[in-house]
N, C-alpha and C positions, 0 to 999 in steps of 0.2 A: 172355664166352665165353673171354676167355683161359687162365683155371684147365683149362678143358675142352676146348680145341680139340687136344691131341694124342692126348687121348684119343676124342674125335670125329674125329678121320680115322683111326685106327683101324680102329673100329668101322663107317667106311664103306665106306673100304677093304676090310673083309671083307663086305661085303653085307649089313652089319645094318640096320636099320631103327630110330631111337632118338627119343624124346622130350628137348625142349631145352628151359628154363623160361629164360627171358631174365628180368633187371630191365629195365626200361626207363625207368623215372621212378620218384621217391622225394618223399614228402612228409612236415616233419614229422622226427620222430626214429627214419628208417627205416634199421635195424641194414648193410645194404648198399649200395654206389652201383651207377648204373648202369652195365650191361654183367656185373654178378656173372651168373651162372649153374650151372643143373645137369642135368648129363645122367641119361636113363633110361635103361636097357638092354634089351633082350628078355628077357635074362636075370633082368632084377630088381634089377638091380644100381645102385645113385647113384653121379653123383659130381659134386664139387663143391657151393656150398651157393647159395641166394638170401636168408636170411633170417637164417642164425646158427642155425637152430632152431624160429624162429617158426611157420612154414608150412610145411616142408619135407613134411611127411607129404602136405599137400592139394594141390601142386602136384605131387606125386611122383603122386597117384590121377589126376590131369588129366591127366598127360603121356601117361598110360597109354591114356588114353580120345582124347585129340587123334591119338599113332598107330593105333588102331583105326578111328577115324570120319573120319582125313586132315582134319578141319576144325582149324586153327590157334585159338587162341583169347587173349582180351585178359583178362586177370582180377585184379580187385584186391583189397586184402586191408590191412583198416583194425585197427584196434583194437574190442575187443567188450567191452562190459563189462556189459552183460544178462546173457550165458552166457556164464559161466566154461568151459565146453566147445566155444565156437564158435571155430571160426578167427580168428585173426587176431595182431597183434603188442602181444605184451607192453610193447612201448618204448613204445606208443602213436600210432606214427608209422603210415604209410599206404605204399605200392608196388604198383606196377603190373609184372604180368609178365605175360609174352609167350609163350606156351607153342605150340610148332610142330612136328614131326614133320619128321627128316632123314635122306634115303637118297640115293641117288646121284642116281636121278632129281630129286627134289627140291633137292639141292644141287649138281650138277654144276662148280660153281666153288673148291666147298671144295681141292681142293690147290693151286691158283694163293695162293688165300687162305694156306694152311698156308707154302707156299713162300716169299710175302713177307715173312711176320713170322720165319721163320728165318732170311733174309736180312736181317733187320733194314730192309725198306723200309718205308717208313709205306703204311696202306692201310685202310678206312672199309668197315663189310657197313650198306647202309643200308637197309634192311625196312619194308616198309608193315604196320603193327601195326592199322592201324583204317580203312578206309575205308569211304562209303556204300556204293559197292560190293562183296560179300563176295567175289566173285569176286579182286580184286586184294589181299584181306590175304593176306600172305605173300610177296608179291612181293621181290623182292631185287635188288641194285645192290653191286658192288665198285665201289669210287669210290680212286683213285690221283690224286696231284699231275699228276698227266700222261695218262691214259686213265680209262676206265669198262668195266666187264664187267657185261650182263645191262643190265636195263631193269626199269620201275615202273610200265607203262601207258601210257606218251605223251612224245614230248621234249622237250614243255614240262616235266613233270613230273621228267625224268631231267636236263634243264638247273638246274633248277631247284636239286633234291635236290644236285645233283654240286656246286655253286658254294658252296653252304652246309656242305656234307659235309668239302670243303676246308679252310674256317674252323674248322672243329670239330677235325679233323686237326691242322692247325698245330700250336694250343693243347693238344694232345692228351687232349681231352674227348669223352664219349660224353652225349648228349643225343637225345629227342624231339621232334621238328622239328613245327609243324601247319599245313597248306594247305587249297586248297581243294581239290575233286575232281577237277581239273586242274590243278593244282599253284600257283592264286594263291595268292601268299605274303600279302596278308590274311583270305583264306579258311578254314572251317572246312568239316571234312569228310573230312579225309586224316591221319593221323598217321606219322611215318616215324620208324622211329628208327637212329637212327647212331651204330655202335658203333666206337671207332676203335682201331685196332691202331698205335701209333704204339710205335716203339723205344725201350727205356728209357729213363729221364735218365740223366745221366751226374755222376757223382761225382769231379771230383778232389784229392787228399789229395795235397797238398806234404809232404813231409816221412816220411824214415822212421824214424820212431820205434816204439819200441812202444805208443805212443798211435794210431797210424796203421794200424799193424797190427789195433785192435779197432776201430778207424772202417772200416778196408776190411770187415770184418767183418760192421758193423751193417748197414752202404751197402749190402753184397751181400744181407744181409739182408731191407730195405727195398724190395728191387727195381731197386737202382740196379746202371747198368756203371761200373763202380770202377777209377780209375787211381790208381796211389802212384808220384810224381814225386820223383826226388832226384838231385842232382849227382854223390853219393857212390857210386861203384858200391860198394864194401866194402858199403856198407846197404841198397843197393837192390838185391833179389836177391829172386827167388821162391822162394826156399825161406822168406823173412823172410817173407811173403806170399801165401803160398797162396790165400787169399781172394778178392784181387781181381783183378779180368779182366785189368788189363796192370800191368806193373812197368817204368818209363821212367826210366833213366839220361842224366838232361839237366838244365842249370839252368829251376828254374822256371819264372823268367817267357819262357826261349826255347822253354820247350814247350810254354806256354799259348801264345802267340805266333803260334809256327807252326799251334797248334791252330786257332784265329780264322779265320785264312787260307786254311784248309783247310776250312771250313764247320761243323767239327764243335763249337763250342761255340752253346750256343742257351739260349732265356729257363728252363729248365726244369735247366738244370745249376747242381751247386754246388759251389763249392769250399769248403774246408778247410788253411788252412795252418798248419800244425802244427809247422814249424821253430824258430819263437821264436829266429830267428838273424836280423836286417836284412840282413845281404848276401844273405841267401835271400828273407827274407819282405818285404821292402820292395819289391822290380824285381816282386817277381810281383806286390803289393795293386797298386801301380802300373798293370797290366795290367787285373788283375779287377774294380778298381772301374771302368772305363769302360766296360764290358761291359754287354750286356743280359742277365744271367744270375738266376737264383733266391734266390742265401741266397750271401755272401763272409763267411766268418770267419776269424780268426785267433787264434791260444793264446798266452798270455804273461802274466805277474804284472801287475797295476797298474801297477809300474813297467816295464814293458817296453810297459806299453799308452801311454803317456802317451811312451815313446821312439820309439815307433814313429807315433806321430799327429805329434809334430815333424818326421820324419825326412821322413811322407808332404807334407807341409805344404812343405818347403822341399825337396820335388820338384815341385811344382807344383800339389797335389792341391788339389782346391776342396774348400772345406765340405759343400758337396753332396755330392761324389762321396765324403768320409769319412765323412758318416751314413752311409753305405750298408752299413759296417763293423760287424760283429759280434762286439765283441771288449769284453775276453777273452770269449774263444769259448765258447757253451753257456746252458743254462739254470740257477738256483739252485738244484741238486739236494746240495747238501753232497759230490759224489762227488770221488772218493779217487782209485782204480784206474785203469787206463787201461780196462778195459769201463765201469764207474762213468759216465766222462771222454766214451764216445764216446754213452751214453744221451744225457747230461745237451746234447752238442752235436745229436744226432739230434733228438731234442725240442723244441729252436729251431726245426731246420729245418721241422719238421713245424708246431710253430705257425704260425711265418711263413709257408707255404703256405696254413693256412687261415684265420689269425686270429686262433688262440686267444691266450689272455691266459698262459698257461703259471702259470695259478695252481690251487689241487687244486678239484676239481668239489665237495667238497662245503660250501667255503665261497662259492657260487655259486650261484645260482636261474636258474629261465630254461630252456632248452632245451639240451641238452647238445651237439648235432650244430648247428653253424651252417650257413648255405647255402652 
């Protein structure tokens, strides 16, 4: 729903009545994760996708028929290789969407929802997508680290959903939860799915260089909030960087530092040190490899890589905490340029988020999307 939700309060805001196609679950080499979505309009109008293209026409006729008849509906959508005319997805992969009808009565919670993701609070819309009882699909829950809005049927059920809804939050993952019809967690019979609005990661880029200027670039890119940290006010200047969300005149590692202290680094950020200078790049690796953070790399020629692993070594760094280093920084993409430079590091990160091997798919067999 994120693609779609400012466009959805909108539309609710003016008293429209719209069709919503949620993903919910994905099996297989399914083109979208869940929480993708598309809205319908009165008017006729899409937006957003669930499929890339697969399905979008059949879930676009459903959406249409779900607000006409108000009955919410669970629909999934495999691969068809009978008829070449039948729905389904060319990947061969499988998805389950969730197609529901939203107006004010039906939503009444949506601008609390709207308001905490522009405030950037973390916060979970968790939805009964399947129950024995038809009466309860559709049901809905805001689920906050700290409160809950709205109810599921019972507060076993809403204890239940919120305590897990939370875990999913953290991690900031959207998952289909399944219970029983009163919320036992080894039961079958309830499916809930929890979408979660958690605040960007957050990206920081040491160094300003014009390597850093097409990392803030990509990062903003990517979806990430993008800091470009440098000691140098001469180079650290938003006009250098337009790109990204802040430009911090501070040494590195005292503004990772203070960052820590302050709450604001977490398992989902990453840095990028880009200085290839040791008075800069060494106090901050110092800092970042101890950290519980996503992807630490740093830029510098072989031999600066092999100056910089002494340098962290007789700071006190363990073994440990210097695998954790990705360095020289980036994937084997042969690249040149500083856009080239910040692919070729974006690519890492994105492996290393999910696994991949960063070698080309088509000398590969196997399933292209891993779990």
């Amino acid at each position: 729903m994120h693609d779609v939700l400012d466009e959805l309060h909108r539309r609710w805001s003016a008293g429209e009545t719209v069709g919503l196609g949620t993903v919910v679950a994905t099996f297989s080499s399914a083109p979208r994760a869940p929480g993708a979505a598309m809205l319908v309009g009165a008017d006729g109008s899409a937006v957003g996708s669930v499929s890339g293209g697969c399905v979008e026409g059949a879930v676009y006729e459903l959406a249409q028929q779900v607000v006409e008849s108000r009955t919410p509906v669970l629909q999934r959508y495999g691969v068809s290789d009978d008829d070449a005319f039948a729905v389904g997805l060319t990947c061969g992969g499988i998805i389950d969407i969730f197609v529901e009808y939203v107006d004010r009565e039906s939503m009444p919670e949506l601008p609390e929802l709207v308001a905490s993701v522009r405030e950037g609070r973390p916060v979970a819309v968790a939805t009964v997508v399947e129950h024995s009882e038809p009466e309860l699909v559709g049901r809905r829950m805001l689920v906050w680290p700290d409160r809950v809005l709205g109810g599921l049927g019972s507060q076993r059920v809403d204890d239940a959903v919120a305590d897990d809804a939370r875990g999913l939050l953290a991690g900031g993952r959207s998952d289909t939860l399944h219970y029983g019809p009163e919320g036992q967690r080894r039961g079958e019979g309830m499916a809930v799915f929890v979408n979660s609005f958690e605040p960007p990661p957050r990206m920081l880029v040491f160094g300003a260089i014009d390597f850093a200027a097409a990392m803030a670039r990509m990062g903003a890119y990517l979806g990430y909030e993008v800091t470009v940290c440098d000691a140098r006010p001469v180079f650290a200047t938003r006009a250098r960087f337009p790109e990204a969300h802040e430009v911090v005149v501070d040494w590195p590692h005292r503004y990772l530092q203070a960052e820590v202290e302050a709450g604001r680094i977490g398992p989902r950020t990453v840095v990028a040190v880009l200085t290839h200078d040791p008075k800069f790049d060494v106090p901050v690796l110092e800092v970042a490899l101890r950290l519980d953070v996503a992807y630490v790399g740093a830029m510098g020629s072989r031999r600066t890589h092999e100056d910089r692993l002494r340098r962290l070594r007789e700071a006190g760094m363990t073994e440990a905490e210097i695998e954790r280093l990705a360095s020289p920084i980036g994937l084997d993409l042969g690249a040149r340029t500083p856009e080239e430079t910040a692919v070729s590091i974006a690519a890492e990160i994105i492996a290393q988020r999910w696994g991949g091997s960063g070698r080309r798919l088509s000398d590969l067999d196997g399933r292209i999307h891993g779990e």
